[in-house]
Backbone as a ProteinNet text record, in pm:
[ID]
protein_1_A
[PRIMARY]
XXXXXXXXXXXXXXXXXXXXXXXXXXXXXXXXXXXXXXXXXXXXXXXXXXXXXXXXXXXXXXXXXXXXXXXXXXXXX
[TERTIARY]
-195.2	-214.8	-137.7	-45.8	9.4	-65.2	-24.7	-51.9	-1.6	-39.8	50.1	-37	24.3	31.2	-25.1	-132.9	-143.4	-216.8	-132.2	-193.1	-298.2	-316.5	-457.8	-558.1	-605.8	-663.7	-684	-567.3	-523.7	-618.4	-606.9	-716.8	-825.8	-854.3	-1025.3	-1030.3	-1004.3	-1059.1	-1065.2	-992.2	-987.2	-1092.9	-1165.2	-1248.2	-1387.3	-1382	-1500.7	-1519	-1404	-1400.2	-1469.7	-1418.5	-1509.5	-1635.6	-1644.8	-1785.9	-1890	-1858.2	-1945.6	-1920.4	-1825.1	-1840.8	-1877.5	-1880.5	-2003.7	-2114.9	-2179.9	-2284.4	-2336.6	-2253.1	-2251.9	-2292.1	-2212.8	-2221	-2324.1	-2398.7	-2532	-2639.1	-2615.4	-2730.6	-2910	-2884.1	-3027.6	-3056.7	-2977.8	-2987	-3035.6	-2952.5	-2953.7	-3128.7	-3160.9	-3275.1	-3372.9	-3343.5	-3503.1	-3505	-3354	-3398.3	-3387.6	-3347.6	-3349.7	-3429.6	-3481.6	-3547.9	-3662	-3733.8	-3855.4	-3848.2	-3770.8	-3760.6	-3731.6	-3777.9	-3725.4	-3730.1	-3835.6	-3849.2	-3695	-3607.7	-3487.2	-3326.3	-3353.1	-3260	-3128.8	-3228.5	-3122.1	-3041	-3143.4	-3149.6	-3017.5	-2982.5	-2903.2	-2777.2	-2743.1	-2657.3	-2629	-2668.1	-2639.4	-2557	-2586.8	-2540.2	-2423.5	-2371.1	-2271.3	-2185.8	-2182.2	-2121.2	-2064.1	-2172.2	-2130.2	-2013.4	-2009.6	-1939	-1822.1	-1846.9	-1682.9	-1613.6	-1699.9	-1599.6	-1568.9	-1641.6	-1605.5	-1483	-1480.3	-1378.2	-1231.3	-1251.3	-1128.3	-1075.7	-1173.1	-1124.7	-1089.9	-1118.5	-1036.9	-924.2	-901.1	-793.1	-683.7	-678.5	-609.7	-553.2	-660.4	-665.8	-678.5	-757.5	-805.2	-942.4	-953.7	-1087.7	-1100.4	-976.9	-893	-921.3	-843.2	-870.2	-1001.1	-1104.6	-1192.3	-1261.9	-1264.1	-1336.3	-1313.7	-1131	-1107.2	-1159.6	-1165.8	-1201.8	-1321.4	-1396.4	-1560.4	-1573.5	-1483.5	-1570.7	-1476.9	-1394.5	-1315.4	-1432.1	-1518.4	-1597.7	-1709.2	-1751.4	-1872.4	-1844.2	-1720.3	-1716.2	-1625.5	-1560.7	-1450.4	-1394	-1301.3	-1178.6	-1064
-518.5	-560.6	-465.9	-541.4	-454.5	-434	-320	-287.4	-318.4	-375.1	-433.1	-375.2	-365.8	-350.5	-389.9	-437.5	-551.4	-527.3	-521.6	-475.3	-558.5	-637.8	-702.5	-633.3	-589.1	-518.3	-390.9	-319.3	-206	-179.6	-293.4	-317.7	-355.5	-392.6	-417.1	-298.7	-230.1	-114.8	-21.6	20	98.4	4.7	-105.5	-145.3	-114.2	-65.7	-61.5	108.3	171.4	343.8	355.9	271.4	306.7	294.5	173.6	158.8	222.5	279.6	341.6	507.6	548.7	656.4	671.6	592.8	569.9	559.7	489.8	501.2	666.6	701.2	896.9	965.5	933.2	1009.9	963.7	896.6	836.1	834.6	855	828.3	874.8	929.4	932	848.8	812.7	711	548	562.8	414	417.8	553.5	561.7	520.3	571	550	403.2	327.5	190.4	123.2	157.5	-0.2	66.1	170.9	200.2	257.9	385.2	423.6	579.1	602.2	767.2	837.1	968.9	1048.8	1043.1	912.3	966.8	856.1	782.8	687.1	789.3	893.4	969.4	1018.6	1046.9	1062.8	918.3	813.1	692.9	612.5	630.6	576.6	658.8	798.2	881.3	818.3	778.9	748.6	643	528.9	418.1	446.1	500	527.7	580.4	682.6	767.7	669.5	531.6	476.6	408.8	345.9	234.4	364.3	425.1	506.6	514.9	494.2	513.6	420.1	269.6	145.9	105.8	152.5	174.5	194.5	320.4	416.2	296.5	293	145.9	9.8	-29.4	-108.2	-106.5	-48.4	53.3	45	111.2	148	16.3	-81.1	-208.3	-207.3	-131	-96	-138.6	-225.5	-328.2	-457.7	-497.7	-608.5	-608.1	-442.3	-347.7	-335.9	-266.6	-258.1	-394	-452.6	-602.1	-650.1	-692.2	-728.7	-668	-517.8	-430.8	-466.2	-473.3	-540.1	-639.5	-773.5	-883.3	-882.4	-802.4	-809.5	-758.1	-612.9	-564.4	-667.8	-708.9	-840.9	-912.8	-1026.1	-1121.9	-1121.8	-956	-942.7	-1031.7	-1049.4	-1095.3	-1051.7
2515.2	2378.6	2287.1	2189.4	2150.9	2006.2	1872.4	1758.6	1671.2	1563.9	1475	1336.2	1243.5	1128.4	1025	948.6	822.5	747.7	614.4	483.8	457.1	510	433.3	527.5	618.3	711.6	624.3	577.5	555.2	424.7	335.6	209.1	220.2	281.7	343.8	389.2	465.4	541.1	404.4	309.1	213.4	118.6	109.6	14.5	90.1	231	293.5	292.8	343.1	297.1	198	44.8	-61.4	-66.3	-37.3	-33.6	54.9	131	209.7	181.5	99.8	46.7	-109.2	-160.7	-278	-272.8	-139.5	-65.2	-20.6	34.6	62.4	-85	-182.7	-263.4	-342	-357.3	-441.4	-364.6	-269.6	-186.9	-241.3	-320.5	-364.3	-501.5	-563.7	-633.3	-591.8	-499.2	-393.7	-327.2	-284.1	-205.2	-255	-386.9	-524.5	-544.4	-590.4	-624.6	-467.5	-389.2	-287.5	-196	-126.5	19.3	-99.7	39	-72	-72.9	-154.7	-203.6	-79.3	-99.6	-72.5	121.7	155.1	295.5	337.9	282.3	324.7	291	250.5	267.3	338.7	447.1	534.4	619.5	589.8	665.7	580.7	435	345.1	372.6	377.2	411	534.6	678.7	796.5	779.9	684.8	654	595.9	522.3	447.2	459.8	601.6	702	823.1	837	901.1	863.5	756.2	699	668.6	643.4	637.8	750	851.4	1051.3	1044.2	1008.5	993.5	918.8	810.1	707.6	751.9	832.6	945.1	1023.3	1086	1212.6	1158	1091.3	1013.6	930.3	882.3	843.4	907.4	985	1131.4	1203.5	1154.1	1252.7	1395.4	1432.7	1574.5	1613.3	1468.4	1521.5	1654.4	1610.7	1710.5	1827.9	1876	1970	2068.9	1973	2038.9	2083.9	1974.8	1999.8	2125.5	2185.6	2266.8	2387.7	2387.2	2492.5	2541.3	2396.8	2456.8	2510.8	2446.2	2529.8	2645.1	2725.1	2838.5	2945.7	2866.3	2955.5	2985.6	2873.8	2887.7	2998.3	2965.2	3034.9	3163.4	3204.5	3320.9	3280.6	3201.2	3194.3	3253.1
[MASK]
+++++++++++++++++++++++++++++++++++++++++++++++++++++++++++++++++++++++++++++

């Protein structure tokens, strides 16, 4: 499988970076209005850390990638 390139990938992955690092950086803002204070803390930070790896890998466009990898392992392809 080869790698290819694509800015629309490239902008999604950078609209998901943000968002999940706006998520990082508010996170206690976010905690108070949407989870329940102070005990969703660390649980909102996890989320937001996530979506930034998410962010990376999309980005990159190495989502493709893995995807394929998985359902090859699933189904032995």
């Amino acid at each position: 499988m080869s790698w290819e390139f694509s800015i629309g990938w490239f902008i999604l992955g950078v609209i998901i970076l943000a968002a999940g690092a706006a998520v990082v950086i508010f996170y206690r803002q976010i905690s108070y209005g949407i989870g329940s204070g102070i005990n969703s803390f660390d649980r909102v930070k996890l989320f937001g850390i996530i979506a930034c790896i998410v962010g990376l890998v999309v980005m990159a466009n190495l989502h493709t990638f893995l995807l394929g990898l998985l359902v090859n392992l699933i189904f032995r392809r």
